[in-house]
N, C-alpha and C positions, 0 to 999 in steps of 0.2 A: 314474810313480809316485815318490815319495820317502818316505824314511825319517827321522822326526822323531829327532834325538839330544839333545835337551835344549834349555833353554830357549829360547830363538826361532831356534832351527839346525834345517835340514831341509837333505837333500841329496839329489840326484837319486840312484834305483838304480840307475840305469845308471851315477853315477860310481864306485859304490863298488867297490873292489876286495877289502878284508877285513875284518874286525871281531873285534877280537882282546878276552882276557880280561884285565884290568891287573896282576891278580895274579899268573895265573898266568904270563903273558910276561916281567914281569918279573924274573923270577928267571934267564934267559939275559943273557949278558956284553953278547952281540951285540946281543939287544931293548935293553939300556938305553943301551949304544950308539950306535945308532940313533935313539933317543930323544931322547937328549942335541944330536944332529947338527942331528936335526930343527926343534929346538929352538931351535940355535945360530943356524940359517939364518932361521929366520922361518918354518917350515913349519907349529907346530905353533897349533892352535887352541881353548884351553877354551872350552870351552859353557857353562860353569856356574860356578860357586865353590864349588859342593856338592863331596864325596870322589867322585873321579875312581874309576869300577870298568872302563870300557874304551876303546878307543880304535878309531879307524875311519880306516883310510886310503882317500884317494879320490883321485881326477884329476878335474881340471875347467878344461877348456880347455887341457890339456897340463901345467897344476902341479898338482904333487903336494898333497896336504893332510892331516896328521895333524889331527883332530877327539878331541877327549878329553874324553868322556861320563861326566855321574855316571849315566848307567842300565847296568843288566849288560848283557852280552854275549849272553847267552843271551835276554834282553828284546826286545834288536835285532833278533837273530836272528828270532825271531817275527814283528817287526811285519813285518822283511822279506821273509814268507812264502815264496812259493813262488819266490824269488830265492836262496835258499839251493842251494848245491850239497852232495847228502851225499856222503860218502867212502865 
């Protein structure tokens, strides 16, 4: 199964590891951080040009990958039903 994050980006569910909110992560030192790192390295990947509302970290084939989605998190969340773990 995969979950579609924006314009012609789809990624397997099995690689996904989390899918976070843009706004509200970004308000920690450490997310933007992280971000920035990510960033630096080459890790991180826009989908879109649209305003950026989450971001999706995953692995595939052993790298890592920030994906950064103009759809919500909560959006994501949905499409990727019963892949969701609740707390």
């Amino acid at each position: 199964m995969f979950l579609h994050l924006g314009g012609d980006t789809v990624v397997a569910l099995k690689d996904v590891i989390a899918i976070f909110d843009l706004d509200i992560t970004s308000i920690s030192k450490i997310t933007r951080e992280f971000l920035h790192v990510a960033e630096e390295e080459g890790f991180v990947i826009n989908v879109s040009e649209d305003l950026p509302k989450s971001y999706v970290l995953a692995e595939t084939n052993r790298e890592s990958r920030v994906y950064v989605s103009p759809i919500s998190a909560a959006t994501l969340l949905k499409r990727a039903g019963s892949f969701t773990v609740n707390f």
